[in-house]
N, C-alpha and C positions, 0 to 999 in steps of 0.2 A: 471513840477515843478511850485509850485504856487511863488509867490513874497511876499516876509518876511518883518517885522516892518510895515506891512499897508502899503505897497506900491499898490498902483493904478493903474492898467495900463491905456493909454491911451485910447477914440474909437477905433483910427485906428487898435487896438489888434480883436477890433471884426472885422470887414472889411477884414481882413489878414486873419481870420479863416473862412471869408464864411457866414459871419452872417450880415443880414441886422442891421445896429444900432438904426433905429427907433423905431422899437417895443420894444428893449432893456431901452431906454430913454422914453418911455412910461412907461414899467414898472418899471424903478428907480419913474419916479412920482405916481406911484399908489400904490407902496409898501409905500412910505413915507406917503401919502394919509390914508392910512389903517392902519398905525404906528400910527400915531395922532387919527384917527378915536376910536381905540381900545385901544390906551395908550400904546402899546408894548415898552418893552424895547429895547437895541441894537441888530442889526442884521445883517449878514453878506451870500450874495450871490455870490460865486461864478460857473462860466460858462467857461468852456472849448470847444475844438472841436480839434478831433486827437488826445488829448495828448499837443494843443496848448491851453493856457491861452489866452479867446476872454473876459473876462468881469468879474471885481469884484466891489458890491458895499457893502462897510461897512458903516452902519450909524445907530446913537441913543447911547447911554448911554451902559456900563455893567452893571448899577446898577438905576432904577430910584430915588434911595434915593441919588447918589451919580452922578446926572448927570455929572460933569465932567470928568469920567472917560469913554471913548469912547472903542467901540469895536474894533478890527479889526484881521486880516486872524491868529492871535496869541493868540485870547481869546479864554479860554477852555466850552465847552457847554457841559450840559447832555447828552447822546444820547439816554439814556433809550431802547429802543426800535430798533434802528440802531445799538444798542452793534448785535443783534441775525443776522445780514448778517455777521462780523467778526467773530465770533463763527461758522457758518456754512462753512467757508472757512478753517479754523483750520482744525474742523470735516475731509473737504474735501481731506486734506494733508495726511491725514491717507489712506482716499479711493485710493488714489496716489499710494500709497506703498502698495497696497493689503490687509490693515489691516482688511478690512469688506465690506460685502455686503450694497447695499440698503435695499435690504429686509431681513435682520437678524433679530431677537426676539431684544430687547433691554435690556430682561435678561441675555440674555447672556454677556454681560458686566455689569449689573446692580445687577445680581442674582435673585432667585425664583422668590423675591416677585412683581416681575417685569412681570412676567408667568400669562399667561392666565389658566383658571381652567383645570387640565387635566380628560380626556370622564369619568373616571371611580369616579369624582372627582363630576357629575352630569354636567358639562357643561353648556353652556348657558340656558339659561330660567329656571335652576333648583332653586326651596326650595326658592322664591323671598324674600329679609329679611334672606339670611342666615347672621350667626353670624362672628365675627370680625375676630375670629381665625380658619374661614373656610380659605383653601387656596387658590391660586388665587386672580392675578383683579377681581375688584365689578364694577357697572356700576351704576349710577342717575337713575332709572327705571322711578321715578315721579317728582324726586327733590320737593316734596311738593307742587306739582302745579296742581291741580284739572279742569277738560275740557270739563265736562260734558260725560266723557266714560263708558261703562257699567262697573259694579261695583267698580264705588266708592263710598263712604257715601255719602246718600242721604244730609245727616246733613251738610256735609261739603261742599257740591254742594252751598247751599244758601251765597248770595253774600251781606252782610253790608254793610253799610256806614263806618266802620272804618278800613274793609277787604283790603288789596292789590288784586287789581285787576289788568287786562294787559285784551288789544282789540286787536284780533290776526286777521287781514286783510288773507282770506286765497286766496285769487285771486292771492295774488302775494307772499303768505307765509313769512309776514314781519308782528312784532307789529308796532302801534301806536307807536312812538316815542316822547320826546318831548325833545329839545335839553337846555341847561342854555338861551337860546336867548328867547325862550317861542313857538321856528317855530316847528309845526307837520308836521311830516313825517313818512314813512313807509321804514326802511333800513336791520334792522337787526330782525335773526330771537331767538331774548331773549327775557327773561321775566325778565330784571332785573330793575335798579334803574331807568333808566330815561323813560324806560314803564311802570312803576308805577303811578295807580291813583287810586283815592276816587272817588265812588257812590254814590252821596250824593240825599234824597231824597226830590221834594221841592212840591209836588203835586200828585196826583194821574195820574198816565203817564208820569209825567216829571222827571229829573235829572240834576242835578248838575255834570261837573268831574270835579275834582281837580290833577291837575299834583302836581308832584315831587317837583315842584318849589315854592308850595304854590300858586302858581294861576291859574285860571279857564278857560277852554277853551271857544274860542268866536269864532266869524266870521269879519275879517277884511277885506276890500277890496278883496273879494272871497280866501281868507285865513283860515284856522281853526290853531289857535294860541291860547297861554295861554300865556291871557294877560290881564284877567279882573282880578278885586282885590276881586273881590263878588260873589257868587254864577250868573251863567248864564242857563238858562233854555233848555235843550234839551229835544223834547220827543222822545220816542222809539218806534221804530217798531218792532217787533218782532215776531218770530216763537215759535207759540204757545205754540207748544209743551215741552216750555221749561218755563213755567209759570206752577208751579207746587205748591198745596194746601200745604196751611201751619196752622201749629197747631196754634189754637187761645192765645194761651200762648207768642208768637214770634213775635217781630213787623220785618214785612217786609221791603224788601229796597224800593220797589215803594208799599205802602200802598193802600188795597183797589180797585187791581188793575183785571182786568180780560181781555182776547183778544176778540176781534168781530170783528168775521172773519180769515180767514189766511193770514198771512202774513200784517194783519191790526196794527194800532197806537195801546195802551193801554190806557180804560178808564174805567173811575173810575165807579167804579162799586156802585149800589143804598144804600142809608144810611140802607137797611132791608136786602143787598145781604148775599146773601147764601155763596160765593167762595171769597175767600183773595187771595193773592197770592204773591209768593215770585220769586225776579231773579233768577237764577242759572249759573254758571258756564256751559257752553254750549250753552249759548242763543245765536242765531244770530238775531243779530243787525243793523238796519238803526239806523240814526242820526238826526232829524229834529231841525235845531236850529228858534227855536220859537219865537224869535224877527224877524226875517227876512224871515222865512219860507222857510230856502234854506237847501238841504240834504249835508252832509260832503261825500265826493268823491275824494280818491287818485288818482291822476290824472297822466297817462302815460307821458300828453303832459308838464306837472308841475315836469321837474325832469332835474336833473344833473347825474353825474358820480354816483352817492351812492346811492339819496335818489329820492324818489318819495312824495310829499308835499302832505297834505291834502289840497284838494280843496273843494269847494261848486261847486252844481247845484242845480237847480231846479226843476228836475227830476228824480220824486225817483225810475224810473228803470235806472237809470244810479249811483246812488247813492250804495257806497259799502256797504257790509257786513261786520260788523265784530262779530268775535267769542269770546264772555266774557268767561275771565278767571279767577283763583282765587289763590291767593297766603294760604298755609293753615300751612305751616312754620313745619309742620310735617315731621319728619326724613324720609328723603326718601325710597321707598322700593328700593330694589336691586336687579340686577341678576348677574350673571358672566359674564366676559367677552366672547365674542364668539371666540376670536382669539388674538394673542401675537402681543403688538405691538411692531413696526419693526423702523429701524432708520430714515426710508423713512417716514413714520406716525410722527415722530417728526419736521422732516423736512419739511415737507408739512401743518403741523397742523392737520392734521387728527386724531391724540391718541386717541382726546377724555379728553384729559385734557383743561381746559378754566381757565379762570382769576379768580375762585371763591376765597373769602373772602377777597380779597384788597379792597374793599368798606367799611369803616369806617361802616357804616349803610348796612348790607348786606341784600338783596333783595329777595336772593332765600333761602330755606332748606340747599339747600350744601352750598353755602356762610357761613351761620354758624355752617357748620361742619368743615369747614378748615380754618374761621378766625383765633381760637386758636391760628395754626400751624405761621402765620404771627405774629401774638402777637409775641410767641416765640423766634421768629426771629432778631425783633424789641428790644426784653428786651436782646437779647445776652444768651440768653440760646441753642439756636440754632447756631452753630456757623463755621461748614462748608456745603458746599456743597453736601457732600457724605450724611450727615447726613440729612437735608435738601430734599433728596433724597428719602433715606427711608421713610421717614413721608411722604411723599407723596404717595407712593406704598401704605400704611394703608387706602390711603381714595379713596372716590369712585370718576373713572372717570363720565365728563357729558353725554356723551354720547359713544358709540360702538365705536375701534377702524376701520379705516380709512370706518368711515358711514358718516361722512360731516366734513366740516371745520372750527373751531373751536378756535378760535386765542387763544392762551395762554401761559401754563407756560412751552410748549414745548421744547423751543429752552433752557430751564432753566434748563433743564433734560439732554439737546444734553448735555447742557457746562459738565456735570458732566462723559459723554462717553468720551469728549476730555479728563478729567482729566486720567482715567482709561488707556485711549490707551497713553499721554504724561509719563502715572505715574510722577504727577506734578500739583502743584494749578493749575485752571484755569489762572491765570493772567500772573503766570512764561511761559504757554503754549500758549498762544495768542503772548505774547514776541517774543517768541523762533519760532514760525511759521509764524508769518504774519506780528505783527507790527517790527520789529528789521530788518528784512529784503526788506520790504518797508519803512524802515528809518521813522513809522510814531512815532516819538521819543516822542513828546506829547501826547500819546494815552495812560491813563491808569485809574485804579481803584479810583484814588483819587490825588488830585491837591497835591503840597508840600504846597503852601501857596494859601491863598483866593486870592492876588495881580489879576492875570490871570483868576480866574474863573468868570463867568458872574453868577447875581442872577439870581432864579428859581421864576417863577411869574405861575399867574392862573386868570384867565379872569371868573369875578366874574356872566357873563351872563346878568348884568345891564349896560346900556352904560354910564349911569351915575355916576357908582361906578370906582375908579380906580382896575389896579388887583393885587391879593392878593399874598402877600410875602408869600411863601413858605422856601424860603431857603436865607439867606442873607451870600454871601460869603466872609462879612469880620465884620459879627454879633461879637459882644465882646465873644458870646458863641460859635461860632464858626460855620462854615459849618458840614453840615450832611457829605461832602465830601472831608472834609479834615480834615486831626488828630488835636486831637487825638478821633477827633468823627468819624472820616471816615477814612477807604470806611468801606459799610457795611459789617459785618462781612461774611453773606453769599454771595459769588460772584456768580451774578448771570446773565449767560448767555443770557437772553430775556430782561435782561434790568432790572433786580430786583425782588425779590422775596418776600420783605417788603411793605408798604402801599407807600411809596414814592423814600426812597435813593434806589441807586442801579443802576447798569447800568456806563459802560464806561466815560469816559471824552474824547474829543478829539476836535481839533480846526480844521477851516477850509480847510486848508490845507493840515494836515495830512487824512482827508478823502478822500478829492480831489483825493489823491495820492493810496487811495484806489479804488478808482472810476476807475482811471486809470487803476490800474493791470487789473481790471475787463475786462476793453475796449482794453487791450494789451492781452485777450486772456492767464491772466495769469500772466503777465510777465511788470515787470516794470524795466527801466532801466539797460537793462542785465539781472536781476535778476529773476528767474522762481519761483510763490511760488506755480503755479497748474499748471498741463496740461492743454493742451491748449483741450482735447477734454473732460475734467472736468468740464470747464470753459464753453461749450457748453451743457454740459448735466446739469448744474447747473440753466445758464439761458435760454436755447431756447426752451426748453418742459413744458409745462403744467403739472407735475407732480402730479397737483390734479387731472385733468383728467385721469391721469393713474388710479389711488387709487379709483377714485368713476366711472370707466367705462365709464365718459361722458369726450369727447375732448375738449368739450365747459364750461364746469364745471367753475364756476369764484368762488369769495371770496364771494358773497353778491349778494342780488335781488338788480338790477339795476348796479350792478357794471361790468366794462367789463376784467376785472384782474381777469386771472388764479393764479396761483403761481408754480417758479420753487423749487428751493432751499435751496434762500437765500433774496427772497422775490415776490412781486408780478408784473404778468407779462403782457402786456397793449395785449389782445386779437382783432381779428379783429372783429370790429363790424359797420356795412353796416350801422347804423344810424348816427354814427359819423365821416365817412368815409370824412366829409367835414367841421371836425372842425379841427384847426390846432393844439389844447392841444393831439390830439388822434393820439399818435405813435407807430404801432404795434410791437410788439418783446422790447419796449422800457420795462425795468422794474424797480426796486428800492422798497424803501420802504420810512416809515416814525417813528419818536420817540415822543414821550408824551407830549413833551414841543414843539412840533409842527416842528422840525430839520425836512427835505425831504433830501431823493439825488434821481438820477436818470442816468441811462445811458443807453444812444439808442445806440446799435450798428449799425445802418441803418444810422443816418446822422454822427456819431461820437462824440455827443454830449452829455455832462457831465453835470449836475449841482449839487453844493451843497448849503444847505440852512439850516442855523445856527440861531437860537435862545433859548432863554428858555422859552418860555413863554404859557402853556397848553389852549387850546381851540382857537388857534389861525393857526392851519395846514391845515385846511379846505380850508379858502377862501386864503390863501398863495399860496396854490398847484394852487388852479384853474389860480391865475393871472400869475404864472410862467409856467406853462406848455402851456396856451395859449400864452405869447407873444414869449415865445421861439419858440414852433413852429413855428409863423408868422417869429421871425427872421432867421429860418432854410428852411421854405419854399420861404419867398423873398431874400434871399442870396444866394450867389452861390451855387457849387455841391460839394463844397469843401475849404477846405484852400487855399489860395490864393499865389503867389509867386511874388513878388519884382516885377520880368518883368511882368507880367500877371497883377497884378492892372496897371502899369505903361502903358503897351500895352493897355488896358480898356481906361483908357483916351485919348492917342494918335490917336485910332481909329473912332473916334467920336462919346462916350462914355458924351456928353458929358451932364451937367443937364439944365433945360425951367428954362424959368424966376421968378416958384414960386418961394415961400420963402424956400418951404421944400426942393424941390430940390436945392436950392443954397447951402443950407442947409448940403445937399448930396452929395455935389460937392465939398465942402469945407473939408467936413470929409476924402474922397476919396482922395483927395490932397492931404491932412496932413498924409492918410494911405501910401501912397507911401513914400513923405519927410522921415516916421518915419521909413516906414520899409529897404525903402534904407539904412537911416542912421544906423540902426540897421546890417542889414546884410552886411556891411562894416566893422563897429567892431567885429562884428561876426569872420570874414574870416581873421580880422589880427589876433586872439586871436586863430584862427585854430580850428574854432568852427563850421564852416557854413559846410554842407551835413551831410552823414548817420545819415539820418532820425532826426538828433534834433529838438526838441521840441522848440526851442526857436527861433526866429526872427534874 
């Protein structure tokens, strides 16, 4: 049970649960620290262990127009994205009662158009571009993205200065990246908005790129960043073979240009030369940045949990490759599907369905084939679920089902099998199975009034700019999320199925409580909403691993997270076997506006972390999951008992004369004082043993 109207608990609550409090008091200063630094609105952390409440910090504004108004364990947040764990526990109550397999077809609840092509039907690889009213799933064959593969148009191979391009790193099969901050890095393996750059040409051999963001990549402090305002000069190296003659009618994107040698620079070839030549899609690429003469090099030792950073050396056989790509916005070809995807493929992300067309400005060929369908969505012409649904069957998956993982509009598809197996809305059925029975009474579609709900922010990528109102929860015109503009009309299971609204509401506490069932193997105060060996097949397997044959299988290059069920799963990995953020079996997820939870069943520890505010989950996650684990690895083995702190000190326990340990010594004090006091009340109220959760 978390503590209601903003009540606080003391330290001594973490000391009582086994948690060292320094790391904790650390990170209250560096969350606040990164609050001010980034401008975040309010935010609300809390930390459990057992099932016991060791730590909540609420602090900052609901609203930064309205700073008086403070957050706390009662204010309602987006979850966007943390809706698709509750949705998959719903799912799960079904699999409880035998209502479905893992691996069923998902037409079979969904119907045909849901079917893969049947053998006599021409099956996979058949008639590429067959037409709309062939039957069966289609698949992205190209998605309009050209790689320099035998036959494509030579024509469409050549790469412009005004062409989208994408530099596909294949050592570690990750693009160039470039995040709103302006940092490169190599994480994900798309060709969408923010792997998007311009060729621009400034010389014979040299190049300009220009990111997403409007500005141009440099070399900072052995960094590759975009963060110049003005064209910056790179020359190319490249493989020859992919400098290929161009008709004199055509101006080139490096003009003039020819190779000497293999694997040599491009230069400019004599003012009487014979050969012109044009980029193409295919070329591999070194990087020389020509003010400093240092090659771009994604660097193994230059990396966190996700991403791998572009570095500089000086040595351009250590310097990477990358493979020029070309955006050509051409309707993709198609094939059929090779096989039916199954519920396990939703639930894992494997379908083959991905995020296309929620980018205001869409990036790929399928982005604008299924913006439309969001339009629609948007204007209220689309207006359930089921419907919703089918439009979606009509277009083409990005890739084969369960051939990789794929985050997207999956869990948006499950919510529509809960509806089928409840016969009942989405939101009547999330009710009726998971929240009404874990009492998480604030959990729903949309706020009754804006009072409670926190504004929706977005971090403009300038540290100079504050971040941008999205959604203001008590606008004269109203919230997206609340009537009579909200909820959106299509409920949608993964968090939203529109360009923004969508997605759960829920306050601290009521997740908390979800967190819990998880860590109760199910089961929260009496109350059973899973089996307890559901609860195990949900979190303790790698279930992408099943689907793609590798055990080790994660969500991303560099990332150490499988995924089970209901989100993703912290895998063991012997590099970070000595950081304390790295806890295996631990899993969770996170939502848009940057919300995390988390729960490790190894130390017993919970946390949730509330705000609204997008592009801000990143370096949140990193300082939470490191100090917690430092407060989990210097804390006990466990929650602590009344006698057992008290016995700690009596024993000579006791703290040296620094300041930190007096410090520790004081807290330790005040944890016994409290929790004596505490379980005295307890024991007159006829509250203290079986197993309570409280002090």
């Amino acid at each position: 049970r978390m503590p209601e109207d903003g009540e606080l608990p003391s330290w001594p609550s973490a000391v009582a649960a086994g948690l060292d409090p320094a790391p904790l008091g650390e990170l209250c200063q560096e969350l606040r620290s990164l609050a001010t630094e980034l401008g975040l609105p309010g935010y609300t952390l809390a930390i459990s262990r057992a099932g016991r409440r060791a730590f909540l910090e609420a602090s900052g504004p609901m609203s930064l127009q309205r700073p008086e108004r403070e957050v706390d364990v009662n204010t309602l947040f987006r979850l966007f994205s943390m809706t698709k764990a509750i949705v998959s526990v719903a799912l799960m109550t079904f699999y409880d009662e035998g209502r479905f397999g893992l691996d069923d077809p998902i037409a079979d609840f969904l119907g045909d158009a849901w079917r893969a092509a049947a053998p006599d039907d021409g099956g996979a690889g058949c008639d590429r571009g067959g037409s709309i009213s062939t039957p069966g799933l289609r698949v992205a064959a190209s998605d309009g993205i050209v790689r320099g593969t035998p036959g494509e148009d030579p024509e469409e191979q050549v790469v412009g200065p005004k062409d989208a391009a994408f530099l596909f790193c294949s050592s570690i099969n990750s693009h160039l990246d470039v995040d709103p901050k302006g940092t490169c890095c190599c994480r994900w393996n798309d060709a969408g908005g923010w792997q998007t750059l311009r060729v621009e040409p400034l010389a014979p051999g040299y190049v300009a790129l220009k990111s997403h963001t409007g500005r141009y990549l440099d070399v900072d402090d052995g960094h590759v960043l975009a963060c110049a305002e003005m064209p910056v000069a790179w020359m190319l190296r490249i493989t020859p073979s992919h400098v290929i003659s161009s008709p004199p009618s055509r101006q080139s994107l490096v003009s003039d240009i020819r190779a000497s040698g293999s694997g040599s620079s491009l230069a400019s070839t004599p003012s009487t030369g014979s050969a012109s030549g044009e980029l193409t899609a295919g070329a591999h690429l070194r990087l020389r940045h020509q003010a400093s003469g240092l090659w771009a090099h994604v660097s193994a030792e230059e990396a966190d949990d996700a991403n791998r950073f572009v570095c500089t050396t000086p040595d351009v056989a250590t310097a990477s490759v990358f493979v020029l790509e070309k955006q050509t916005w051409r309707v993709p070809a198609l094939d059929f599907a090779s096989r039916d995807v199954t519920i396990r493929h939703l639930l894992t992300h494997t379908s083959g369905l991905d995020y296309a067309g929620q980018a205001a400005r869409p990036s790929t060929a399928l982005d604008a084939l299924v913006r439309p369908l969001i339009l629609r969505c948007e204007s209220g012409e689309v207006t359930t679920l089921e419907e919703w649904t089918a439009e979606m069957a009509k277009l083409p998956l990005r890739c084969q089902p369960g051939s990789r993982f794929q985050y997207g509009y999956s869990t948006d598809v499950l919510g529509r099998i809960v509806e089928v197996l409840a016969e009942a809305p989405l939101d009547v059925a999330l009710r009726r199975r998971v929240l009404e029975p874990l009492r998480m009474t604030s959990t729903t579609f949309a706020a009754a009034a804006g009072e409670r709900l926190a504004s929706l922010y977005k971090l403009s990528g300038d540290p100079s700019l504050p971040p941008e109102l999205l959604d203001d929860s008590l606008d004269e015109n109203g919230s997206q999320w609340v009537p009579p503009r909200g909820p959106a009309p299509v409920l949608g299971g993964g968090g939203g199925v529109e360009g923004v609204r969508g997605g759960l509401l829920s306050t601290t506490s009521d997740y908390m409580s979800f967190c819990h069932m998880l860590l109760g193997r199910g089961q929260l105060n009496g109350v059973r909403v899973l089996k307890e060996s559901t609860v195990e097949l949900m979190t303790e397997v790698n279930h992408l691993g099943l689907v793609l044959g590798d055990p080790s299988a994660t969500i991303g290059s560099g990332d150490c997270r499988g995924w089970g069920l209901l989100g993703g799963i912290e895998l063991p990995t012997k590099s970070l076997s000595e950081d304390p953020g790295h806890n295996p079996g631990a899993y969770g997820w996170g939502g848009w506006a940057s919300t995390i939870f988390r729960v490790n069943p190894a130390s017993g520890v919970c946390f949730v972390f509330m705000t609204n505010c997008v592009g801000a989950e990143e370096r949140v996650e990193k300082l939470i999951l490191r100090r917690v684990g430092e407060a989990v690895r210097n804390g006990s083995k466990g929650p602590s008992t009344p006698l057992q702190l008290l016995w700690g000190l009596l024993s000579g326990s006791r703290p040296s004369g620094d300041a930190s340990a007096t410090v520790a010594g004081t807290v330790a004090t005040a944890a016994v004082l409290s929790a004596l006091l505490a379980a005295g009340l307890a024991a007159r109220r006829g509250r203290l043993g079986g197993g309570s959760a409280d002090l």
